[in-house]
C-alpha positions in Angstrom: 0.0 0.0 0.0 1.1 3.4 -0.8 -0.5 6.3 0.3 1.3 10.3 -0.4 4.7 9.7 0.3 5.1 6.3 2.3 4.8 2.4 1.5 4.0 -0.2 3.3 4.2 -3.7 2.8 1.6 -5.9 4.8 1.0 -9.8 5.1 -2.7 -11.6 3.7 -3.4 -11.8 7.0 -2.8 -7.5 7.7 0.3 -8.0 9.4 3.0 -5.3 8.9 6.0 -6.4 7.2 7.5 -3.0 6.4 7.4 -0.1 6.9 6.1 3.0 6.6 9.1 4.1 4.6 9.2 7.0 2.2 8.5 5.6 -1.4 12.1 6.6 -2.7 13.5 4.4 -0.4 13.3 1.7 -2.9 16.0 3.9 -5.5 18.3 4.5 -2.8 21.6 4.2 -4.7 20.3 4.4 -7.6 21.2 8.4 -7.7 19.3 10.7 -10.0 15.6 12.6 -9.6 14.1 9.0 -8.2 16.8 8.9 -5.5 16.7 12.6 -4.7 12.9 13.4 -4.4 9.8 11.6 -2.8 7.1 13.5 -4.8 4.7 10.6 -4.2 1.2 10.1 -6.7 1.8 6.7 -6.4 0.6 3.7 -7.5 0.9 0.1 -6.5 0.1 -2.8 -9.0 0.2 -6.6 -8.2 1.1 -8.3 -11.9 -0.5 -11.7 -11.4 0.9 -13.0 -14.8 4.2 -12.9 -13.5 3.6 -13.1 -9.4 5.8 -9.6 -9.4 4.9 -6.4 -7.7 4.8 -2.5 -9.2 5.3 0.7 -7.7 5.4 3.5 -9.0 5.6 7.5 -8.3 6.3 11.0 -10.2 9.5 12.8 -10.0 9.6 16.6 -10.5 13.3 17.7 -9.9 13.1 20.9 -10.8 9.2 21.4 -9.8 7.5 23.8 -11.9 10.0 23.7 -14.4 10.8 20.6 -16.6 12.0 18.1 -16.6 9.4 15.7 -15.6 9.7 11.9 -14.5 8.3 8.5 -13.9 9.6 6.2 -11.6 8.4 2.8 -11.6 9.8 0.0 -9.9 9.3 -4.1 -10.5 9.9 -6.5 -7.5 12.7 -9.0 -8.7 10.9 -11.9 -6.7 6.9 -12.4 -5.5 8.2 -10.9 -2.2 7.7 -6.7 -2.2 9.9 -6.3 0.9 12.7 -8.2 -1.1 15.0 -6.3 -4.3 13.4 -4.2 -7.2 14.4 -3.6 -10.8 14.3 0.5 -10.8 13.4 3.1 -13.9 13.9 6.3 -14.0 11.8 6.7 -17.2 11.8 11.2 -18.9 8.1 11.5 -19.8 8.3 15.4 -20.6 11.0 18.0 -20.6 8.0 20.5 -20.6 5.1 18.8 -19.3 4.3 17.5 -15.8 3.0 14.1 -15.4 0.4 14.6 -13.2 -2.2 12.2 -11.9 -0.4 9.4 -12.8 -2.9 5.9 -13.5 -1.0 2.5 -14.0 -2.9 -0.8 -15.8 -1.3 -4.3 -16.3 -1.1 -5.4 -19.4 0.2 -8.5 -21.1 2.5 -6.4 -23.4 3.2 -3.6 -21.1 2.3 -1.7 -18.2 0.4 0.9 -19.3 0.0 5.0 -17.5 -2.3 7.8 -18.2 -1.4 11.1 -17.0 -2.7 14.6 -16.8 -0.7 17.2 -18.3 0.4 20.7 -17.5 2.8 22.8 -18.6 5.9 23.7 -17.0 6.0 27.0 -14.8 2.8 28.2 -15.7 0.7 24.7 -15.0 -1.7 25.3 -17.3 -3.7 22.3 -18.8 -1.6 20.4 -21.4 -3.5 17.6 -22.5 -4.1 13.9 -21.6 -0.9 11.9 -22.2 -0.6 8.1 -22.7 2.2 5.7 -22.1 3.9 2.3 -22.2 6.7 0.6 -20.4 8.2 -2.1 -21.6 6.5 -5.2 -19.5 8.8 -8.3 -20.7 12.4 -6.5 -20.2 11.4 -4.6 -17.0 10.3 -8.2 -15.5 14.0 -9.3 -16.1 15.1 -5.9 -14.9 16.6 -5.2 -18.8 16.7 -2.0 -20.2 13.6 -0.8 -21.0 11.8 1.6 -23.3 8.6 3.5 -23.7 6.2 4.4 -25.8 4.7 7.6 -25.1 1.0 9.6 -26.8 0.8 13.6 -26.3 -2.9 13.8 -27.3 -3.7 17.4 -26.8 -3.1 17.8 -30.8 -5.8 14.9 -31.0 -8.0 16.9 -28.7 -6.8 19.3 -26.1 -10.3 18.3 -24.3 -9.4 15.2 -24.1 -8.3 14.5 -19.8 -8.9 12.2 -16.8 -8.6 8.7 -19.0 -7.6 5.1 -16.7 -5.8 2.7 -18.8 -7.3 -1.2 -18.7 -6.1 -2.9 -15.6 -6.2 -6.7 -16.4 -7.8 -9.3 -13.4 -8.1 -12.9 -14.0 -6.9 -14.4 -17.7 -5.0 -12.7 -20.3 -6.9 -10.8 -23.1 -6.6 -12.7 -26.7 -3.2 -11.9 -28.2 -2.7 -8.6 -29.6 -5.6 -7.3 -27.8 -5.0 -3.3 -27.3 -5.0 -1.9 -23.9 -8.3 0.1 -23.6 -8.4 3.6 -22.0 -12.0 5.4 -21.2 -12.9 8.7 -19.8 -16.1 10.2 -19.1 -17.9 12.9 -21.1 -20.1 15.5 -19.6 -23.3 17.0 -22.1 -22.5 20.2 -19.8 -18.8 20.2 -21.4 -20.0 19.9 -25.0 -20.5 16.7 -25.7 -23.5 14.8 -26.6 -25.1 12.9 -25.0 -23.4 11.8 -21.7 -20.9 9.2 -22.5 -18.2 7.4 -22.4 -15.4 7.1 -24.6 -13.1 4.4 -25.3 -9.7 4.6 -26.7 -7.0 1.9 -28.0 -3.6 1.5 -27.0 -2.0 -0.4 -29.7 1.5 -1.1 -29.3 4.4 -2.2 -31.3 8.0 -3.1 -29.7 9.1 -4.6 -33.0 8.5 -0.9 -34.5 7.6 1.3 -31.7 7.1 4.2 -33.8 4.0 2.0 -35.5 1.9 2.3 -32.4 -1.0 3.8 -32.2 -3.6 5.3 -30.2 -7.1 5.9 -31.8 -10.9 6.4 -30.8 -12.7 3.3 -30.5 -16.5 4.9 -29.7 -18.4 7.0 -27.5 -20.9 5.1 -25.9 -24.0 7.0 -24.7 -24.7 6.2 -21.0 -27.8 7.5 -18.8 -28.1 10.9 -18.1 -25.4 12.3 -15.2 -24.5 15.7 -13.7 -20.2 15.8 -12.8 -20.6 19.1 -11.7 -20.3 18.7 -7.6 -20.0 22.2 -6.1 -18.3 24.0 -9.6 -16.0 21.6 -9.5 -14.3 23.6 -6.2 -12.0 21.2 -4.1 -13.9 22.2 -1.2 -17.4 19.9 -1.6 -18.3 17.0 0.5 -18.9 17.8 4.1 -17.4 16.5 7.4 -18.8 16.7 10.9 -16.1 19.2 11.4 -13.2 21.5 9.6 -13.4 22.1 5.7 -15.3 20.7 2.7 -13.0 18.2 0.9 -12.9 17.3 -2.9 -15.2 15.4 -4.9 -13.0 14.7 -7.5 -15.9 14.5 -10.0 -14.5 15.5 -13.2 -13.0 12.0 -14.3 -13.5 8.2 -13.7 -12.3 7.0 -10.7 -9.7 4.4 -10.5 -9.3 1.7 -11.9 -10.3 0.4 -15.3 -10.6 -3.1 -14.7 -10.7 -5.5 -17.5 -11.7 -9.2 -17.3 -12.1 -12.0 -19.9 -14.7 -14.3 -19.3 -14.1 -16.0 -23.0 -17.1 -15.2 -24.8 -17.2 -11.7 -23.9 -15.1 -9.3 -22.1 -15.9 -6.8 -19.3 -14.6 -3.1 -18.4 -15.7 -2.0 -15.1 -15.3 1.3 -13.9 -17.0 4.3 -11.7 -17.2 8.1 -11.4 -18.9 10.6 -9.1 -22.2 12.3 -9.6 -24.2 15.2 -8.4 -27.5 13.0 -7.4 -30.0 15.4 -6.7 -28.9 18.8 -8.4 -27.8 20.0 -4.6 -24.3 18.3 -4.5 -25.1 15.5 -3.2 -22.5 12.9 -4.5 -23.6 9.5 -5.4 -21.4 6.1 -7.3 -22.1 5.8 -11.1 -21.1 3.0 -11.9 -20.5 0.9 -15.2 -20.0 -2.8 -16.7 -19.1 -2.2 -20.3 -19.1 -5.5 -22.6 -17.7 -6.5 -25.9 -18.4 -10.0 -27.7 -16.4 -9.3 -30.5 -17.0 -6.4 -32.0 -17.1 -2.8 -30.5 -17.7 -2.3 -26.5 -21.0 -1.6 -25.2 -22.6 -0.3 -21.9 -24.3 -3.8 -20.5 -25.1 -2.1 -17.0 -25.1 0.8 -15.0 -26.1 2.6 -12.0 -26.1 5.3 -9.2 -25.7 4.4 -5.7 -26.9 6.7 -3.7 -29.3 5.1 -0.9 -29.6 7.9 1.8 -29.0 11.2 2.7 -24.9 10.6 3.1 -22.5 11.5 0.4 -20.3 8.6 -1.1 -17.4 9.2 -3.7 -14.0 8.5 -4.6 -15.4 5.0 -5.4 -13.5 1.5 -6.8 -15.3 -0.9 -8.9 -14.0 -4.3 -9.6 -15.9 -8.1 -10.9 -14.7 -11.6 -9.7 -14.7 -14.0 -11.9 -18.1 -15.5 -11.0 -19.1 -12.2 -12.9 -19.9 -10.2 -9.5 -19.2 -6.8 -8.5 -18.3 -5.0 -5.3 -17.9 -1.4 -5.0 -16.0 0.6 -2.4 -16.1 4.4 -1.7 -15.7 7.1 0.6 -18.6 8.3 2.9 -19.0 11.4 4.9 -21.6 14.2 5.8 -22.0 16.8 8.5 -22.3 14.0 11.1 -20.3 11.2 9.2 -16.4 11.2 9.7 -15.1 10.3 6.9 -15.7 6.7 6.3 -15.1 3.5 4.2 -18.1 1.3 3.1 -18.8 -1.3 0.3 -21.8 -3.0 -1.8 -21.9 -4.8 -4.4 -24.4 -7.2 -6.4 -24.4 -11.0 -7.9 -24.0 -11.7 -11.6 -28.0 -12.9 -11.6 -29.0 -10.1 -9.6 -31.3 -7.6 -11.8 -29.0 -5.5 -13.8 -28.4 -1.8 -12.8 -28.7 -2.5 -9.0 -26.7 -2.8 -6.2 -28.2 -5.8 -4.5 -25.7 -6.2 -1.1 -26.6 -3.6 1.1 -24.0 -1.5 2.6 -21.3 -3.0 4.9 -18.9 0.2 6.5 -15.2 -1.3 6.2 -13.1 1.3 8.6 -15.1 3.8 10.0 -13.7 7.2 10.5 -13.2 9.2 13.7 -12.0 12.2 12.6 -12.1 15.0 10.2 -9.4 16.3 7.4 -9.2 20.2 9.0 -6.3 21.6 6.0 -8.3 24.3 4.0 -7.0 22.6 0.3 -10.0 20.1 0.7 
């Protein structure tokens, strides 16, 4: 688990095994922006392919000026708190890699960022990458293929790459990115799009990234509070964010053979008063183009929940996690979730709180 600037490493059974360390702990000796700062954004992967770990953060060495990093970091064994393979990998000499999302892939690990320029931080675009997967397992040198799309579309922002669960996609299968698409923002209907990563480490120059469809989904407002990172209320000290302007990580892919399944979530103003609620999606393709199979909001009360994960098992079930507060909720942890038979569109579980808060966040940035 990562979480700022600190890792931990923790048994199946929650014991601590390491840790809290700062993240750039793991390039000590390594030397260069990895070694030197801790910027943090990270994000840790478990690659079940190869039983191997990922971790992964940002390094801005010259922060707002260029130039702009990626560190990412494979275990050399199943064991986390054992050696790593580490990159250092340049993603911009004039754009910051912001908001970094990481998906497994068969043929790569695969990152979406969010884009600003140097010293003036204005928006720069959604940016997509690829690291070389097969030589970064053997801790080989290893390249990367990266897309500056705001020459595609400088609207384009807030994508999640595909992050694979349970058996490998058919061969050659592209990795999938999606974002969501507000009427209110100039697009019609509400939708989401879905993108193709297509890469090729025989010619990396031949890949591609190109628009696979926008798929129209039911009606939703993003807009929580005018998009101001102080939102969601707490029993005490400021309003925090509601993050409601993109999908919410992750992605996650899962072939069940005769078709395959993106799940995903966002948040959503429920009731035109900012009150956030969990849409949710199950997106399906059976050989052809993708398709929205389900969706929902979950919203069941008067409590705000947001900042949600969305993942299926392979029995075809879904649970869904989020964050709960209001003016006299801490800040909380709770989960639903539904059966595959269970009628579509609906959270069937009920609502079981995980870690119940006891305090409040009190710093005015939200």
């Amino acid at each position: 688990q990562a979480v700022n600037l600190v890792f931990s490493v923790y048994s199946r059974a929650g014991a601590l095994l390491y840790g809290p360390a700062n993240i750039n702990t793991i390039w000590s000796g390594f030397g260069g922006a990895c070694q030197n700062t801790n910027n943090g954004d990270p994000i840790v992967q478990y690659d079940h392919l190869a039983d191997r770990w990922l971790i992964s953060q940002f390094a801005l060495p010259s922060y707002p000026f260029g130039p702009f990093y990626q560190c990412v970091a494979i275990s050399q064994t199943p064991d986390p708190t054992g050696a790593w393979y580490r990159y250092a990998f340049l993603i911009s000499n004039t754009k910051m890699n912001d908001y970094p999302k990481i998906g497994v892939w068969p043929d790569g690990y695969y990152m979406s960022v969010n884009q600003f320029q140097q010293i003036t931080l204005s928006w720069a675009g959604q940016g997509a990458v690829v690291f070389e997967r097969d030589k970064m397992l053997l801790g080989q040198t290893a390249r990367a293929v990266y897309f500056d799309l705001y020459g595609t579309d400088p609207n384009l922002g807030g994508m999640l790459p595909s992050d694979l669960d349970g058996p490998a996609p058919p061969a050659g299968t592209p990795n999938y990115f999606a974002e969501i698409d507000d009427d209110a923002w100039g697009y019609s209907p509400d939708q989401v799009q879905i993108w193709k990563f297509q890469t090729n480490w025989a010619s990396p120059l031949s890949s591609t990234f190109t628009f696979a469809g926008a798929l129209p989904v039911a009606a939703f407002d993003a807009n929580m509070c005018g998009y101001s990172r102080n939102c969601i209320p707490q029993p005490g000290g400021t309003k925090v964010d509601a993050i409601s302007d993109r999908l919410m990580y992750r992605l996650q892919y899962r072939n069940f053979g005769g078709h395959e399944t993106l799940v995903t979530n966002h948040t959503v103003d429920v009731n035109g008063s900012d009150r956030a609620g969990v849409r949710w999606y199950e997106l399906r393709r059976t050989g052809g183009a993708w398709s929205v199979y389900q969706q929902g909001t979950y919203s069941p009360d008067a409590n705000h929940r947001w900042m949600g994960s969305a993942a299926m098992n392979g029995a075809g079930d879904i649970a869904l996690g989020y964050s709960v507060s209001s003016t006299s909720v801490y800040p909380s942890i709770r989960y639903t979730g539904r059966l595959a038979g269970d009628p579509l569109g609906q959270m069937t579980q009920g609502e079981t709180t995980l870690m119940a808060g006891g305090g409040y966040q009190t710093h005015s940035s939200g």
